[in-house]
VOTOR-631182 format. One record per residue (C-alpha): chain; residue number from 0; x, y, z; residue in one letter. Coordinates in Angstrom, 2 decimals, always signed. Layout:
REC,A,NUM,X,Y,Z,A
...
***
This chain:
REC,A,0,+144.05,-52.38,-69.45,X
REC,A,1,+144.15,-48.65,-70.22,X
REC,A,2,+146.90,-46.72,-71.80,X
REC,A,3,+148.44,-45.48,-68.67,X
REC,A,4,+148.50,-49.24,-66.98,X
REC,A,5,+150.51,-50.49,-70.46,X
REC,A,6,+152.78,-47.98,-70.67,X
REC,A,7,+153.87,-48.49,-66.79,X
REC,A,8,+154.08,-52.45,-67.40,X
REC,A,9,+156.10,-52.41,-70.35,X
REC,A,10,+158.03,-49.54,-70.70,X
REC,A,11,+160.71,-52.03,-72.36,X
REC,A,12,+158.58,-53.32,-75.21,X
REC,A,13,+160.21,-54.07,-78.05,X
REC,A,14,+159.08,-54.15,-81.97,X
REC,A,15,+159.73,-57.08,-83.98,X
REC,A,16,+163.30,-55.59,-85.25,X
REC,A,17,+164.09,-54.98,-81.62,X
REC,A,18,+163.81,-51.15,-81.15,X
REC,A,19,+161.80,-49.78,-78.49,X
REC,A,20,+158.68,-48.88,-78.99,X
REC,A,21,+158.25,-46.39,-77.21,X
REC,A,22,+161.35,-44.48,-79.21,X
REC,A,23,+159.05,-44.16,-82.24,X
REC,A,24,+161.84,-45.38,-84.36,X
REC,A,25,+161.29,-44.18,-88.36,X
REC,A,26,+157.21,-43.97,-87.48,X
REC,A,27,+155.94,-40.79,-88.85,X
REC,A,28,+152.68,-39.18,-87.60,X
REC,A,29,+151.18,-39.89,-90.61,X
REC,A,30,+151.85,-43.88,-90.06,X
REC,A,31,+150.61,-43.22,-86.43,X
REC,A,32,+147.40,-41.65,-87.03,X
REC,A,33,+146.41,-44.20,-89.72,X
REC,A,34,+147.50,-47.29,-87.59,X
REC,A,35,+144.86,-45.37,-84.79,X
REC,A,36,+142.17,-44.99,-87.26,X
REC,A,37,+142.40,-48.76,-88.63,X
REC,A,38,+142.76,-49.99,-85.29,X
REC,A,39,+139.76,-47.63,-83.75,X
REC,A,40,+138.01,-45.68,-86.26,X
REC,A,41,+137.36,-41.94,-85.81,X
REC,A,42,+134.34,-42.45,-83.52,X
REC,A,43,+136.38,-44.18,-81.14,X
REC,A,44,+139.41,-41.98,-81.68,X
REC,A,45,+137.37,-39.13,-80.94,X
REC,A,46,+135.94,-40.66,-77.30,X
REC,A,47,+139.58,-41.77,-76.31,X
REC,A,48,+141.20,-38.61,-76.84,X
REC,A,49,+138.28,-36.08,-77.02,X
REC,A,50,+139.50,-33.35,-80.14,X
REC,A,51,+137.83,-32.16,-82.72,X
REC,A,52,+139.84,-33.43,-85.57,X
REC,A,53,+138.39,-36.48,-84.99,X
REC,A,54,+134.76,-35.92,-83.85,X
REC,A,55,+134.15,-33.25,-86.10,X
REC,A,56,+134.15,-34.13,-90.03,X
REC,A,57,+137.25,-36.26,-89.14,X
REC,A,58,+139.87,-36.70,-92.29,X
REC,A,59,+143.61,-38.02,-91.77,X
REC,A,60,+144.80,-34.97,-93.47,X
REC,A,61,+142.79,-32.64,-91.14,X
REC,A,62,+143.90,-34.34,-87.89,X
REC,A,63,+147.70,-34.38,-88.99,X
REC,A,64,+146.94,-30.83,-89.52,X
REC,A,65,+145.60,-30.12,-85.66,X
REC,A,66,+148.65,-32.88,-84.31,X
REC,A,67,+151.30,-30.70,-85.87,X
REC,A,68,+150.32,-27.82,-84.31,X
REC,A,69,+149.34,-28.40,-80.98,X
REC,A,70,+151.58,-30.06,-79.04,X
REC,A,71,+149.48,-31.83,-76.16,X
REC,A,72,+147.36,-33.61,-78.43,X
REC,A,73,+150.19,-35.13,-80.39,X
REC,A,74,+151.95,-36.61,-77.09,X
REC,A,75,+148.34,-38.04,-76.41,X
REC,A,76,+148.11,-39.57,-79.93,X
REC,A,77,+151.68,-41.23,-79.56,X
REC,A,78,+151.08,-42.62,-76.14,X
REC,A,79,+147.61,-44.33,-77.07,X
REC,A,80,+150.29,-45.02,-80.50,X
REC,A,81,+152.70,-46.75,-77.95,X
REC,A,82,+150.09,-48.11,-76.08,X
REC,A,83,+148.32,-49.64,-78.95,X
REC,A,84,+151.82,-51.02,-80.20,X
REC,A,85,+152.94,-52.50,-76.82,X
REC,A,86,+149.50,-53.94,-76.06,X
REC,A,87,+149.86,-55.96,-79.63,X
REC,A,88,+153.80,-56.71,-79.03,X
REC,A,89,+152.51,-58.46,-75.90,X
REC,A,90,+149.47,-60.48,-76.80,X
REC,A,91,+147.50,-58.23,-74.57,X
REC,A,92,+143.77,-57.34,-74.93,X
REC,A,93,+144.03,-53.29,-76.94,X
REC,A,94,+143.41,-50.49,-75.10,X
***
């Protein structure tokens, strides 16, 4: 399943302390881009959601430094976030 088929199937997926997931509750982007690198690594970061924060000399500091400032790339990053989140919630195969 891809992002975009996840996120329409469970739009009600809940954490394990019952908030939405989607809501971001108390998850900073700092939390978020570390869960993505753990759970992809940079390399496959980079071909997911094709920036140069992570292709080029990829660092979490550096990419929370591009995410802060450009808007479009953060809603990407907390969608494949969500995504990731909802897929493991659910017992599903990850994005």
């Amino acid at each position: 399943m891809n992002v975009d088929e996840i996120l329409y199937r469970y739009p009600d997926a809940c954490d394990a302390s019952g908030h939405l997931i989607r809501e971001l509750h108390g998850v900073s982007l700092k939390e978020i881009v570390e869960l993505l690198v753990a759970t992809y690594g940079f390399e496959d970061l980079a071909r997911l959601i094709p920036v140069n924060c992570f292709a080029i000399n990829p660092s979490v500091q550096s990419s929370l430094t591009f995410l802060r400032r450009t808007p479009w790339a953060r809603t990407k990053v907390e969608m494949l976030y969500i995504a990731t989140r909802t897929a493991e919630v659910m017992g599903i195969r990850s994005v």
